[in-house]
Backbone of each chain as nested JSON, in Angstrom:
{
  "chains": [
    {"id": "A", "residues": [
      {"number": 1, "name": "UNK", "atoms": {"N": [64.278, 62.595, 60.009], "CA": [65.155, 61.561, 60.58], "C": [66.35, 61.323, 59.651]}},
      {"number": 2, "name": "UNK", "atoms": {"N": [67.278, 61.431, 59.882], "CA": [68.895, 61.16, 59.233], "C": [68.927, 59.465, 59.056]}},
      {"number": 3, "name": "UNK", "atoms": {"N": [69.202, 59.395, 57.56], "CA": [69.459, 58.314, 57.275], "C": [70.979, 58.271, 57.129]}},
      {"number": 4, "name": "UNK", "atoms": {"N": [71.936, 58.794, 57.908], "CA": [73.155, 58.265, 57.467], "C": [74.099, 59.491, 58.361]}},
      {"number": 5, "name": "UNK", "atoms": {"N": [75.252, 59.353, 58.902], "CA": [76.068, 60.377, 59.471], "C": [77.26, 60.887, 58.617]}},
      {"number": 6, "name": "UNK", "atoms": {"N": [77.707, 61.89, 58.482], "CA": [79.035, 62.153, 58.351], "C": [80.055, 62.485, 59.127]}},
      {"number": 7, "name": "UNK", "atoms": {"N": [80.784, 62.038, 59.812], "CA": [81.484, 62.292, 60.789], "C": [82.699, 63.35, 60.084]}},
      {"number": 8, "name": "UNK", "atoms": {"N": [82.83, 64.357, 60.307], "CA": [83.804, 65.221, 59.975], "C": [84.645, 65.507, 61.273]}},
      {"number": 9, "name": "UNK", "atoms": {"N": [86.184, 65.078, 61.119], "CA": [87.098, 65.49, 61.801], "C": [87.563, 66.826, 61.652]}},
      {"number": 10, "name": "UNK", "atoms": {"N": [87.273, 68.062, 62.486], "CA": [87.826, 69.114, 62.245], "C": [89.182, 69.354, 62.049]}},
      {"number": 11, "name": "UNK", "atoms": {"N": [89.953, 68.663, 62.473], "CA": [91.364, 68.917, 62.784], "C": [92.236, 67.777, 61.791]}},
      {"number": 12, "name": "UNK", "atoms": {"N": [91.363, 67.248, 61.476], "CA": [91.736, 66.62, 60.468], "C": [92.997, 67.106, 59.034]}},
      {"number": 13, "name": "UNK", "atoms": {"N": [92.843, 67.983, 58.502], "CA": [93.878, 68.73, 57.331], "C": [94.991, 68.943, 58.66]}},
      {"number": 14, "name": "UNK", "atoms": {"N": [95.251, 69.686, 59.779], "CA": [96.226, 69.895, 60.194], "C": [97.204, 68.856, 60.738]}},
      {"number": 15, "name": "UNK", "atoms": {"N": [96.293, 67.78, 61.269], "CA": [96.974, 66.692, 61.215], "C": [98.079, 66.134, 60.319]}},
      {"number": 16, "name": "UNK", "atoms": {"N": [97.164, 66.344, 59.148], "CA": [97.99, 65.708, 58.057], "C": [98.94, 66.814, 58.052]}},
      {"number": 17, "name": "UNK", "atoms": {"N": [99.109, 67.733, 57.683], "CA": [100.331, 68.994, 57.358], "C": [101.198, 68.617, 58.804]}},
      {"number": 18, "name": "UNK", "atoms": {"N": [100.819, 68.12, 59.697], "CA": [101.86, 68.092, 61.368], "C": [102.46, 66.84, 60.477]}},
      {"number": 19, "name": "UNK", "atoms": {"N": [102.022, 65.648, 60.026], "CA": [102.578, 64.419, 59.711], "C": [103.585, 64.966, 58.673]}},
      {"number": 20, "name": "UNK", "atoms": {"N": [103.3, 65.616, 57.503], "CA": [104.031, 65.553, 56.359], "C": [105.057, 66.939, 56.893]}},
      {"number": 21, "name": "UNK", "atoms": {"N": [105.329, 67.778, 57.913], "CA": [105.572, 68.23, 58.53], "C": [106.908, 67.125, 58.44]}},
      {"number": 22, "name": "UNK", "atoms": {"N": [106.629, 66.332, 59.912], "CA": [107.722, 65.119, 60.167], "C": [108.154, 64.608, 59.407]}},
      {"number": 23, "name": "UNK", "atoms": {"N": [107.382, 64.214, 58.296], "CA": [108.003, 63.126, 57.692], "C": [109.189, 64.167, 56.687]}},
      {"number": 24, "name": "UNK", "atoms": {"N": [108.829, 65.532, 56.312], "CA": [109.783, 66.402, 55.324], "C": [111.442, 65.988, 56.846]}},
      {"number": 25, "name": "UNK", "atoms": {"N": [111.121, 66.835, 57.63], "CA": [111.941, 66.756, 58.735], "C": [113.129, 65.768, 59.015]}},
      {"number": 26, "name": "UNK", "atoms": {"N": [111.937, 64.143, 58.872], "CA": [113.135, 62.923, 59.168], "C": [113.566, 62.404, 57.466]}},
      {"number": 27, "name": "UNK", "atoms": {"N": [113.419, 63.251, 56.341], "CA": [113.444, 62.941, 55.225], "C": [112.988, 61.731, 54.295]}},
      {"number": 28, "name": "UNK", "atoms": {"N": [111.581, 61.659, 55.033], "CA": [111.079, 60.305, 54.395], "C": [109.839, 60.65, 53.237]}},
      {"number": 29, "name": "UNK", "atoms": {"N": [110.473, 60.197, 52.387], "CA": [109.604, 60.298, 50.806], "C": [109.822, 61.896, 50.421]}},
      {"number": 30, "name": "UNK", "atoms": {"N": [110.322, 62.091, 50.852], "CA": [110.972, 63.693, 50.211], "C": [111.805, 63.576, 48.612]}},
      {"number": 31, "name": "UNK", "atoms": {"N": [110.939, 64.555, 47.634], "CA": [111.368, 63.792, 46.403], "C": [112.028, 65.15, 45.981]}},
      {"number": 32, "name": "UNK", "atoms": {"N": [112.299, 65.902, 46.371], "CA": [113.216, 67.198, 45.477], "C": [114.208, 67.638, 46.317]}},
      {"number": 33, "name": "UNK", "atoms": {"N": [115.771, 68.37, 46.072], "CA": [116.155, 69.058, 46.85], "C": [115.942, 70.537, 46.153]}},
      {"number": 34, "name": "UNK", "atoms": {"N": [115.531, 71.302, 46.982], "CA": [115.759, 72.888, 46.276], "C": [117.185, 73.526, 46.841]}},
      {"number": 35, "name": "UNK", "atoms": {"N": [117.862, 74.149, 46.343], "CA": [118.941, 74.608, 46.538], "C": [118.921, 75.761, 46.29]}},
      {"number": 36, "name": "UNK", "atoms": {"N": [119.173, 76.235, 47.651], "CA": [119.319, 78.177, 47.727], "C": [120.374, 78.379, 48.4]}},
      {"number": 37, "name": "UNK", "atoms": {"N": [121.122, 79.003, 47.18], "CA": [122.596, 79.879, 47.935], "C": [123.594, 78.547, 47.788]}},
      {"number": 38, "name": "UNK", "atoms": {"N": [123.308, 77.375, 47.501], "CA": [124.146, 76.629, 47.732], "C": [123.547, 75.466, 49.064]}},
      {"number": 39, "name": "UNK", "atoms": {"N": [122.815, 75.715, 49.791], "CA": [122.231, 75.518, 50.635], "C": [121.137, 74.219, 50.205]}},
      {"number": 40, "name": "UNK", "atoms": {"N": [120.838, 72.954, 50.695], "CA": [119.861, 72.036, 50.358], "C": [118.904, 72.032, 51.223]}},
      {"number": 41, "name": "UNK", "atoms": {"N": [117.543, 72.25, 50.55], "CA": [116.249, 71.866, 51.386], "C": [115.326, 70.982, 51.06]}},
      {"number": 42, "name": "UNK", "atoms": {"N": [115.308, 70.215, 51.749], "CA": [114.517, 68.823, 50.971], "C": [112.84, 68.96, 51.578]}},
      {"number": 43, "name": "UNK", "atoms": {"N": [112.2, 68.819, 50.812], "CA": [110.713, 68.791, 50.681], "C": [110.084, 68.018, 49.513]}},
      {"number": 44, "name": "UNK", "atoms": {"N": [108.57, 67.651, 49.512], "CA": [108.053, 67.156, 48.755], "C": [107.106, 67.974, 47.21]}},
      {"number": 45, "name": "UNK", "atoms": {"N": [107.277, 67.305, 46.664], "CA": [106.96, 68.028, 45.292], "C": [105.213, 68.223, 45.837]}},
      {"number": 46, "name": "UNK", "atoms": {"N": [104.641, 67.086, 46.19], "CA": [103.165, 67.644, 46.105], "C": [102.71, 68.965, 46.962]}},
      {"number": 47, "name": "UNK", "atoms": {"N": [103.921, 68.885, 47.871], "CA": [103.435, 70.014, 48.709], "C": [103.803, 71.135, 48.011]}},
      {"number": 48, "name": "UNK", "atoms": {"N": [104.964, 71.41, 47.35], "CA": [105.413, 72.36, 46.958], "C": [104.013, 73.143, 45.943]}},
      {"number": 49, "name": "UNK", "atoms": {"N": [103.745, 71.942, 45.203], "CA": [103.171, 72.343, 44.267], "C": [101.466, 72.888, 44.69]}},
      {"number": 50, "name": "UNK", "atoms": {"N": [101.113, 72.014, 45.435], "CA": [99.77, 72.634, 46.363], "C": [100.182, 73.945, 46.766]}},
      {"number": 51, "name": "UNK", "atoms": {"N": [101.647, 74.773, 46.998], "CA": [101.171, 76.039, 48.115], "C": [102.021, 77.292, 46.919]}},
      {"number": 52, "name": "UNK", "atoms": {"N": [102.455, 76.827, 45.859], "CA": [103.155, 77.71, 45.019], "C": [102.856, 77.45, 43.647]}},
      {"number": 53, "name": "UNK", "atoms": {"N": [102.374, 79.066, 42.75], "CA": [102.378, 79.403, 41.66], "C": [103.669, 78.761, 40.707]}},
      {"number": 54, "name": "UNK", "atoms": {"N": [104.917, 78.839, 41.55], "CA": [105.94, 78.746, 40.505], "C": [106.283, 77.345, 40.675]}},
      {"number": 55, "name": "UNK", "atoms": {"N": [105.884, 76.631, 41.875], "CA": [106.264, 74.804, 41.474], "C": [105.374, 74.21, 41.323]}},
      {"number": 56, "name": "UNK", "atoms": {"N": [103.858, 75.053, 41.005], "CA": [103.15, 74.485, 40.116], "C": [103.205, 74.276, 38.625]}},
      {"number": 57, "name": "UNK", "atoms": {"N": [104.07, 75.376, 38.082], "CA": [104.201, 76.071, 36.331], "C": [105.725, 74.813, 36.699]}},
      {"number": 58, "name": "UNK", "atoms": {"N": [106.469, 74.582, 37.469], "CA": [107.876, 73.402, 37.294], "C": [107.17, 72.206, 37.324]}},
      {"number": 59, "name": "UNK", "atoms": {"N": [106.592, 71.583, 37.951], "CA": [106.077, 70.327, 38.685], "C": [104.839, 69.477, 37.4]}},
      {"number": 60, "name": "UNK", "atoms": {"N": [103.623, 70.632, 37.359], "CA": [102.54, 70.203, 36.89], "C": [102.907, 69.191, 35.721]}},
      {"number": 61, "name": "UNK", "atoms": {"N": [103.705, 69.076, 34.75], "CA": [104.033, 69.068, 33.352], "C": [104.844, 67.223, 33.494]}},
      {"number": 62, "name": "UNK", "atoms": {"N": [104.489, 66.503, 32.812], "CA": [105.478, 65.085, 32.717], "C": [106.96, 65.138, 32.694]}},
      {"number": 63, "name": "UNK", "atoms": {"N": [107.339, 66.311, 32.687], "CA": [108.527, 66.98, 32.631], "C": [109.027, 66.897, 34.5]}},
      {"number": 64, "name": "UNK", "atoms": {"N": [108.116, 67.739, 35.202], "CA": [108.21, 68.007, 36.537], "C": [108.521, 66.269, 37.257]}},
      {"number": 65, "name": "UNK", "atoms": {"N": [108.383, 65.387, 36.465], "CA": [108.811, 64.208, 37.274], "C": [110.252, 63.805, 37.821]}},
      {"number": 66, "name": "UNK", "atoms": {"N": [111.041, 64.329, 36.561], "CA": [112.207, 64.025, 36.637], "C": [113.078, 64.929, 37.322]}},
      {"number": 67, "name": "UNK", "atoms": {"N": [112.357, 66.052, 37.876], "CA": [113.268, 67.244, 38.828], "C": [113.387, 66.83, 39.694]}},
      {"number": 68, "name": "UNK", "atoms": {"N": [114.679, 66.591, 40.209], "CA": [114.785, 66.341, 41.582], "C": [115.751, 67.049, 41.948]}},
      {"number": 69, "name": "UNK", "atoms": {"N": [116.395, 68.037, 41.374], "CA": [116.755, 68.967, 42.119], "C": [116.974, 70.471, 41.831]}},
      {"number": 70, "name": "UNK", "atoms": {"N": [116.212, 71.874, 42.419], "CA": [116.135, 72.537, 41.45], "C": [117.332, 73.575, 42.458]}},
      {"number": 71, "name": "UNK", "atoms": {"N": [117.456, 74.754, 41.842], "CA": [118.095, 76.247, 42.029], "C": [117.575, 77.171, 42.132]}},
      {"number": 72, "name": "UNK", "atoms": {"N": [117.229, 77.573, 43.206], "CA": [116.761, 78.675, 43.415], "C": [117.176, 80.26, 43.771]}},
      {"number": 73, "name": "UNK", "atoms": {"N": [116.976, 80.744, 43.194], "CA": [118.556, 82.692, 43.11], "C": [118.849, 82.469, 44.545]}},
      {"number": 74, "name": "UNK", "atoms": {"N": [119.811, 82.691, 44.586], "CA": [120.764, 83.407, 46.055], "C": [120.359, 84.959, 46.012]}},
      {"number": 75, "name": "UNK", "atoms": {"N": [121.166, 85.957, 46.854], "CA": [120.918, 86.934, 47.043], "C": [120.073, 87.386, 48.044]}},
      {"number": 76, "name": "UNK", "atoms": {"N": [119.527, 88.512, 48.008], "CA": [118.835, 89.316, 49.099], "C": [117.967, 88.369, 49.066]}},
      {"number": 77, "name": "UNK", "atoms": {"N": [117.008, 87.689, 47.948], "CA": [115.658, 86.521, 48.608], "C": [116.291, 85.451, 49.119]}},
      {"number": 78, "name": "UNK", "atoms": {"N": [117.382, 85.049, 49.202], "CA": [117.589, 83.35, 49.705], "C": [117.167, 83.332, 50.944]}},
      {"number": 79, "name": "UNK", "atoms": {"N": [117.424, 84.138, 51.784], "CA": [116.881, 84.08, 53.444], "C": [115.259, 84.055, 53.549]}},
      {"number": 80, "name": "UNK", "atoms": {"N": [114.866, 84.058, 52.349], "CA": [113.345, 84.317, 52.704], "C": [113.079, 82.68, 51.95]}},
      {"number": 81, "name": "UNK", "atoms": {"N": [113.409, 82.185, 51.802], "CA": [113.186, 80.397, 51.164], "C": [112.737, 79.567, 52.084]}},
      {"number": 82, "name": "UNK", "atoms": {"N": [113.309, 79.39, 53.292], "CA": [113.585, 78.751, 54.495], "C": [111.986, 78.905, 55.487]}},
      {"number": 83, "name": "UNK", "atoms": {"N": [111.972, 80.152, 55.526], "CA": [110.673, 80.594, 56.229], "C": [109.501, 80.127, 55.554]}},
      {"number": 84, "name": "UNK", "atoms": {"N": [109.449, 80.094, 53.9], "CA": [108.187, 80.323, 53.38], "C": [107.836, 78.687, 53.454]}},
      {"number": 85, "name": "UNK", "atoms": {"N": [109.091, 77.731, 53.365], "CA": [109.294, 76.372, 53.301], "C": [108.362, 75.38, 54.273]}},
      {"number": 86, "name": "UNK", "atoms": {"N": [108.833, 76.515, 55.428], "CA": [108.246, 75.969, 56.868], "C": [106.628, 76.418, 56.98]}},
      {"number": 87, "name": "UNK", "atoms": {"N": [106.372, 77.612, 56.263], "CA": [104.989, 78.315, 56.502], "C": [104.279, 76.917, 56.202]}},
      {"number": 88, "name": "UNK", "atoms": {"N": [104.514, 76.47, 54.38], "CA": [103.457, 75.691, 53.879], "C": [103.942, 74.199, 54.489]}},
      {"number": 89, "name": "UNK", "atoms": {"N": [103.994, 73.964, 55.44], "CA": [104.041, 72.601, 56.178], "C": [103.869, 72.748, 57.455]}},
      {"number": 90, "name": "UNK", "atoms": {"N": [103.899, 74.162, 58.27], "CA": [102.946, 74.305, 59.108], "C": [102.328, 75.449, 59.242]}},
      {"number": 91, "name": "UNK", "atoms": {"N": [101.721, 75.804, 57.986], "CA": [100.695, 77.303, 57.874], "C": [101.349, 78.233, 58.914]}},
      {"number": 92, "name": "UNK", "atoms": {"N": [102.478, 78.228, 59.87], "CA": [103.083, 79.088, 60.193], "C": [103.961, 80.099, 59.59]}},
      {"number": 93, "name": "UNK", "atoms": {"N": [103.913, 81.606, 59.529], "CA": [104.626, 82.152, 58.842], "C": [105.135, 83.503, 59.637]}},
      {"number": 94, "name": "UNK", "atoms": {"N": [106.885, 82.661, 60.145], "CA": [107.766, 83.966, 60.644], "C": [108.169, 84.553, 59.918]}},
      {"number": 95, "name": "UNK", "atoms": {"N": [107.651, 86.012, 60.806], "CA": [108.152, 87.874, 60.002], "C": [108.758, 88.31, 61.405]}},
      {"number": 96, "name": "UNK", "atoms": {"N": [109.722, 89.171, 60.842], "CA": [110.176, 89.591, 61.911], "C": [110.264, 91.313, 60.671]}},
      {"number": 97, "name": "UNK", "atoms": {"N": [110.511, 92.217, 61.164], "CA": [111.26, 93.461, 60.099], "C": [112.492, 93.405, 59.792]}},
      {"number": 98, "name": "UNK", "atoms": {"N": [112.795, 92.518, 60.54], "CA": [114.661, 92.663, 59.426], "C": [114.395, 91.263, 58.203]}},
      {"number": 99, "name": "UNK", "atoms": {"N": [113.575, 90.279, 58.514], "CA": [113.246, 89.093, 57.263], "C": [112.078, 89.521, 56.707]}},
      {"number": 100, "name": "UNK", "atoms": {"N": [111.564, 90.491, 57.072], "CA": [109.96, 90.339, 56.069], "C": [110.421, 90.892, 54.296]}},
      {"number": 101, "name": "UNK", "atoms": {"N": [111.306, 91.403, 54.313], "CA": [111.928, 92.199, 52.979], "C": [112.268, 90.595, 51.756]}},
      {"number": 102, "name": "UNK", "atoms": {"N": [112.943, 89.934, 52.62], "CA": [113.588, 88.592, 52.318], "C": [112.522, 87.454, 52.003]}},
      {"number": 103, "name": "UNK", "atoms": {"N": [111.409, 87.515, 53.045], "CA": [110.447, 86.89, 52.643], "C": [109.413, 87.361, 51.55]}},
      {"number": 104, "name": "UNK", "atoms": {"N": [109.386, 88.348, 51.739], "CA": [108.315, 88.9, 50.477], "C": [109.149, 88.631, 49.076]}},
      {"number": 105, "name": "UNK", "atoms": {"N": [110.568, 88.995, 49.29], "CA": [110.752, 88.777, 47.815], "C": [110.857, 87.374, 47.047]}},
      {"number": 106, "name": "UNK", "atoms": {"N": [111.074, 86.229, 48.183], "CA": [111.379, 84.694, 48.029], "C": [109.775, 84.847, 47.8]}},
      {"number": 107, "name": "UNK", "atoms": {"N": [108.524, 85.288, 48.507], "CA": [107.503, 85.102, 48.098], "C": [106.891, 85.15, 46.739]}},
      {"number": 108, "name": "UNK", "atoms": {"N": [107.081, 86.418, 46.459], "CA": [106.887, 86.981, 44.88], "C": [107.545, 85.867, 43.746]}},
      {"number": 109, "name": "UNK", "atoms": {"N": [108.852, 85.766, 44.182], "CA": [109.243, 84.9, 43.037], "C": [108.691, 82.885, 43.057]}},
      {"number": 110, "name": "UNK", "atoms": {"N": [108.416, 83.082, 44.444], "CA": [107.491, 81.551, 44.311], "C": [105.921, 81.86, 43.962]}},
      {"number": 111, "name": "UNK", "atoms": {"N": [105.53, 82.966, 43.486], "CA": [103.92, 83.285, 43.359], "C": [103.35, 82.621, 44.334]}},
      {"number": 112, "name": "UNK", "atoms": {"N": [103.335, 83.154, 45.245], "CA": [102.557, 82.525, 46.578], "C": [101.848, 83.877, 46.941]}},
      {"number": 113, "name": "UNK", "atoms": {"N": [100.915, 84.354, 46.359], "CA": [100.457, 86.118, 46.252], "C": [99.534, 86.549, 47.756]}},
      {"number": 114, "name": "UNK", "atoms": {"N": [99.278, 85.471, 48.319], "CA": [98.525, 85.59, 50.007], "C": [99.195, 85.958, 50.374]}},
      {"number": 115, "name": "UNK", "atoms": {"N": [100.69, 85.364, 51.017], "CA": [101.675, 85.537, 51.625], "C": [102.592, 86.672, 51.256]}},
      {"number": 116, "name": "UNK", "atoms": {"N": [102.327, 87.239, 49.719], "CA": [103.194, 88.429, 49.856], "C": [102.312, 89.32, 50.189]}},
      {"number": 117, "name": "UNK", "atoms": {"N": [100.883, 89.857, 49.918], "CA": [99.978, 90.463, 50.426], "C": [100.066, 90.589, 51.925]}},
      {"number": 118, "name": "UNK", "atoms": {"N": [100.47, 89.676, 52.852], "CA": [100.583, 89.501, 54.143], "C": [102.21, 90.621, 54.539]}},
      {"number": 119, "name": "UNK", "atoms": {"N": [103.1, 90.068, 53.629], "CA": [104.231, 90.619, 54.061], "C": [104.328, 91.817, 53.546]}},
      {"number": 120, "name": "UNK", "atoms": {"N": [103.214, 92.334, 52.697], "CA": [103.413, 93.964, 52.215], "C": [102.24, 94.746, 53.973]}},
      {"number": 121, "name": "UNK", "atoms": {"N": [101.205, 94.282, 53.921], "CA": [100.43, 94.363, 55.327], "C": [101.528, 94.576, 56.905]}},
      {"number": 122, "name": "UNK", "atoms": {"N": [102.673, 93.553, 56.843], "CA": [103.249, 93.289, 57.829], "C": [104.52, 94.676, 57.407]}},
      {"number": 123, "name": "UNK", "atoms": {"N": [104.963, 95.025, 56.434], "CA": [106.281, 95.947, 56.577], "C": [105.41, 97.316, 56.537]}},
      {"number": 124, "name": "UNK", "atoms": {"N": [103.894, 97.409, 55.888], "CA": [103.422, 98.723, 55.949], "C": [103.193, 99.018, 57.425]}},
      {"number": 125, "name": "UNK", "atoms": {"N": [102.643, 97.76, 58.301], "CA": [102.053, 98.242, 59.739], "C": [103.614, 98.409, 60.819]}},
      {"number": 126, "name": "UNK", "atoms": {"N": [104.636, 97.723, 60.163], "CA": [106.335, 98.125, 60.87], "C": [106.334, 99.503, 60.508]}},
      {"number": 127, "name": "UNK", "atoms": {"N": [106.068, 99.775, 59.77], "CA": [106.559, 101.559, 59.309], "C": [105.903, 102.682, 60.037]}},
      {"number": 128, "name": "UNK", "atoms": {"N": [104.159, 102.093, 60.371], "CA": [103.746, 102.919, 60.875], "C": [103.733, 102.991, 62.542]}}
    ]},
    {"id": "B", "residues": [
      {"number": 1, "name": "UNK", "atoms": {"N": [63.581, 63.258, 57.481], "CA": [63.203, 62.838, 56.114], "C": [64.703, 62.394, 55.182]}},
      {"number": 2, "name": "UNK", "atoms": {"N": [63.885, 61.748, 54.406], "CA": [64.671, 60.164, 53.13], "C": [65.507, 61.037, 52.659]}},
      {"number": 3, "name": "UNK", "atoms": {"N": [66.929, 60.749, 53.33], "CA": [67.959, 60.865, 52.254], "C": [69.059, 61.641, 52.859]}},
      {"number": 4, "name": "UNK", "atoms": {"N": [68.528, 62.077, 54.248], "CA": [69.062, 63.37, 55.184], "C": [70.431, 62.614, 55.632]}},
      {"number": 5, "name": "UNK", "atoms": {"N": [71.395, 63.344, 55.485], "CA": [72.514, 63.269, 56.149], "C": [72.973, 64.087, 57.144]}},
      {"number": 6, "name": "UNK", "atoms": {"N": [73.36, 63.341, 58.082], "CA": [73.462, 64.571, 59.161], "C": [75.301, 64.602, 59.676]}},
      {"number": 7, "name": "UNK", "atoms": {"N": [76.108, 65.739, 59.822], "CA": [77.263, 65.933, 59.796], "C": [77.493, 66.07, 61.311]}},
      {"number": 8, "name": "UNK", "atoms": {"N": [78.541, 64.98, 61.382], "CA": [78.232, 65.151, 63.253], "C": [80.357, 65.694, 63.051]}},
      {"number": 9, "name": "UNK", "atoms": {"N": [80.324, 66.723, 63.884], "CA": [81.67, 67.052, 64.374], "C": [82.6, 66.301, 65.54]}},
      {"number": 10, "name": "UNK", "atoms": {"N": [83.733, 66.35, 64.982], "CA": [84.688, 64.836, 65.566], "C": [85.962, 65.945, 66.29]}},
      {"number": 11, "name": "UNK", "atoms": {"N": [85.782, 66.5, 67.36], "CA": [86.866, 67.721, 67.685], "C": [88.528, 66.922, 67.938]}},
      {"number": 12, "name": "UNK", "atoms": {"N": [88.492, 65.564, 68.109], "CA": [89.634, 64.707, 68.45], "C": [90.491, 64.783, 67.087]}},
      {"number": 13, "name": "UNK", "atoms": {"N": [91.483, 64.079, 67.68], "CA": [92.906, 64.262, 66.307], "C": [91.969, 62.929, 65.419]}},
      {"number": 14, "name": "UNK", "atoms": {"N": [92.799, 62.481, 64.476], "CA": [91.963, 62.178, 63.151], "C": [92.809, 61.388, 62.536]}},
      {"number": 15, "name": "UNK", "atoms": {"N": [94.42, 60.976, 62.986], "CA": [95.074, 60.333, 62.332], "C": [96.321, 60.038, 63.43]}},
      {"number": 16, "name": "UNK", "atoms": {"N": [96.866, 58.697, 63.036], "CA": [98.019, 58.473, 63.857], "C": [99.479, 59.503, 63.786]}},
      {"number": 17, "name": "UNK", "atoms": {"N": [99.745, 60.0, 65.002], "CA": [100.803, 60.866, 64.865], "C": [102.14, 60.277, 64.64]}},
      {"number": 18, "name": "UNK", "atoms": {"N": [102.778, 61.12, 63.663], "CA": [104.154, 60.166, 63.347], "C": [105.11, 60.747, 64.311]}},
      {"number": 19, "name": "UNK", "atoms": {"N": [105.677, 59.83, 64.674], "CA": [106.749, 60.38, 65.782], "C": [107.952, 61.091, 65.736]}},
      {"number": 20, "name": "UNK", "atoms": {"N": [108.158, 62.037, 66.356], "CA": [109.201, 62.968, 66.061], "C": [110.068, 62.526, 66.452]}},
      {"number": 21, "name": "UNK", "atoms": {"N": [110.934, 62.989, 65.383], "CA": [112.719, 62.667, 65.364], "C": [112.707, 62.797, 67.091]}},
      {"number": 22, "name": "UNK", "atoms": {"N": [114.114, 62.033, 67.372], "CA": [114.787, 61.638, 68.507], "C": [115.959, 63.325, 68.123]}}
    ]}
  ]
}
């Protein structure tokens, strides 16, 4: 006989990523701008830092408080910033073969190593 | 038996939805 329930909401985590989703969107509590190419993208540090190697090694540190706005290279990766931005706020991640080059390399340099694994998977199965 | 917890699944949303931009 169960002395006690746990009610687990399955859908629960996506919820939250749809909310913080919106709230990046209508710019509420958004604490960094990243800047690619010249370009501003405003998002939140905790998220950043939950889905990336490299704004975990910026962020983690008493240091990472006071960033609020970083630079990120232009060039052939800047087009791939935008996509990876949107992946980790809604685990969605557009490839197409003319951006997967762009995304893998914005990937690599944010150490996000799933997602470049995915986009080396995604340009090997374009080739074949 | 004493102590059993039992995990019941909740398939409904789980939090108030924030409303999307206009």
């Amino acid at each position: 006989r169960a002395l006690g329930y746990v009610r687990e909401f399955t859908r629960h985590s996506s919820d939250v990523l749809g909310n913080l989703n919106e709230l990046r969107l209508r710019g509420i509590l958004t604490d960094v701008t990243l800047l690619v190419g010249g370009q501003p993208l405003r998002a939140h540090k905790a998220v950043l830092i939950a889905c990336s190697g490299f704004f975990y090694s910026i962020f983690r540190g008493r240091a990472g408080v006071g960033v609020d706005v970083l630079s990120l290279p232009g060039g052939p990766e800047a087009g791939g910033f935008a996509p990876l931005l949107d992946f980790m706020y809604t685990s969605r991640l557009r490839l197409s073969p003319a951006t997967a080059p762009a995304v893998l390399a914005a990937a690599t340099y944010l150490q996000m190593d799933h997602v470049v694994q995915a986009c080396h998977r995604f340009i090997q199965a374009s080739y074949e | 038996h004493e102590g059993l917890v039992a995990t019941v699944k909740e398939a409904g949303r789980s939090i108030h939805e924030i409303p999307r931009e206009e």
